[in-house]
Each structure stands twice: as structure tokens, then as C-alpha cells.
N, C-alpha and C positions, 0 to 999 in steps of 0.2 A: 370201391372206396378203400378198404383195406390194403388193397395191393398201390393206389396211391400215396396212401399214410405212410405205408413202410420205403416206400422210395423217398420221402422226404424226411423221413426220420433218419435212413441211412445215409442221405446227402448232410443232413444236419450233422449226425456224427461225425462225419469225417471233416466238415468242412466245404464241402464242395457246391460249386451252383447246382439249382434243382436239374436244370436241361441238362448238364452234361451226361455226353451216354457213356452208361456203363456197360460191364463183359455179358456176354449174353447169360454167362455164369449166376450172375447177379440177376440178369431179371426171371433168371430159371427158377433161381430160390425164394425170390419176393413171392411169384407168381404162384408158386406153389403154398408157399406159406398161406396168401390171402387165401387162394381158394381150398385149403384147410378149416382156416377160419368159418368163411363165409360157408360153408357144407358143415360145418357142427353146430352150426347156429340156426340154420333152417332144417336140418334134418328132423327135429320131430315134426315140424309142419309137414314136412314130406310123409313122416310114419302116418299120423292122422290123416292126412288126405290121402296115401294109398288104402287105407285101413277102411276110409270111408267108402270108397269107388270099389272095392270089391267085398262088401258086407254080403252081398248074397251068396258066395260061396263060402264063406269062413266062419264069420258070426253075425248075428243081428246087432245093430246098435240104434240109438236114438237120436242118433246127430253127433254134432263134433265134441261137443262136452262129456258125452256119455264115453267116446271114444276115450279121451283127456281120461277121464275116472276111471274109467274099466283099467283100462293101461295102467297110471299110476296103483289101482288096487292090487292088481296081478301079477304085473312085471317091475314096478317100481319106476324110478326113473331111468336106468339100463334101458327099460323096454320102446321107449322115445330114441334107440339109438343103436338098436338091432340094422344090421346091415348098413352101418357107415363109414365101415374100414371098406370093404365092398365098392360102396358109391363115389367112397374117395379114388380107390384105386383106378373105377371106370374113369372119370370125368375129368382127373388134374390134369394129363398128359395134351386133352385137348385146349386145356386153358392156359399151360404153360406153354404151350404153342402158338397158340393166338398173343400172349401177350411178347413173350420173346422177338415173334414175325411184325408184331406192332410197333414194337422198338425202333427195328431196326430198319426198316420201312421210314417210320418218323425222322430218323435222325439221317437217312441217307436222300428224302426230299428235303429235307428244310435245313441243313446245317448251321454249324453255330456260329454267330456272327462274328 
């Protein structure tokens, strides 16, 4: 969703039709941008749910709220977001990928009328 917001907010900007393709330049940066976004916004769900799946080695907890509290008590909010320069760095290269090869792909079956 992100990554299509920002293609038509940067079509908007300048003026341009939505379908026109742009430099792969362009969808390297959107694609990255969204999946920035969309990875800081679900990353404590991630914390909490790895936190959850491995409670027998590390600590006990009482379900996912207990998780939520402990965290906030101990770590603050930072602690929702431990290892997500990490995750970013894993995960963009294969999304900027996907969306870049999905471009261009689109625009070289379906050209513009």
C-alpha cells in the first residue's frame, strides 16, 4: 500500500499520468522507502511474537500482554524495536527487487496506449 501511495503522490507531484513508467531509479527509492515504512510499523508485532515462540529459553511470560508490559516496563519503547535496523537491512534488497522486476515486466507487456 505504501509503496503505491508514494508512486502516485510522486506522479501527482510532478504532474505525470499514474501508468507512466518511471527510472528503475525511482522505483528503487519508492520501494525502499515503503518497505522502511511498512517494517517499523509491524516490527514490534514481530518483537512480541518472536518473544512469544521462544519464552522457554529466555523468559517466561503470560501471553502477549504480559509480553507488551514486561517490554514497556524494562526496555521502554526502544525495546519494541531492538534489531530493526538489522531486519531492514535483511529484507529491503529483496523487496526492492521484486518491486523494480515488477515494473518493468508491467510496462514492457502492457505498454502505454
Amino acid at each position: 500500500m505504501a509503496y503505491e501511495e508514494l508512486k502516485k503522490a510522486y506522479n501527482r507531484y510532478f504532474g505525470t499520468p499514474i501508468n507512466q513508467k518511471l527510472s528503475s531509479t525511482e522505483y528503487l527509492i519508492m520501494a525502499s522507502l515503503s518497505k522502511i515504512f511498512a517494517a517499523t510499523g509491524t516490527h514490534p508485532y514481530q518483537v512480541v511474537r518472536s518473544r512469544l515462540q521462544n519464552q522457554h529459553t529466555i523468559a517466561q511470560y503470560n501471553g502477549a500482554f504480559d509480553i507488551i508490559r514486561k517490554t514497556l516496563r524494562y526496555e521502554g519503547v526502544k525495546g519494541f524495536y531492538k534489531g530493526l535496523v538489522s531486519s531492514v537491512l535483511r529484507v529491503t534488497p529483496a523487496c526492492v527487487l521484486t518491486f523494480v522486476v515488477y515494473e518493468n515486466v508491467v510496462h514492457f507487456l502492457m505498454p502505454l496506449s
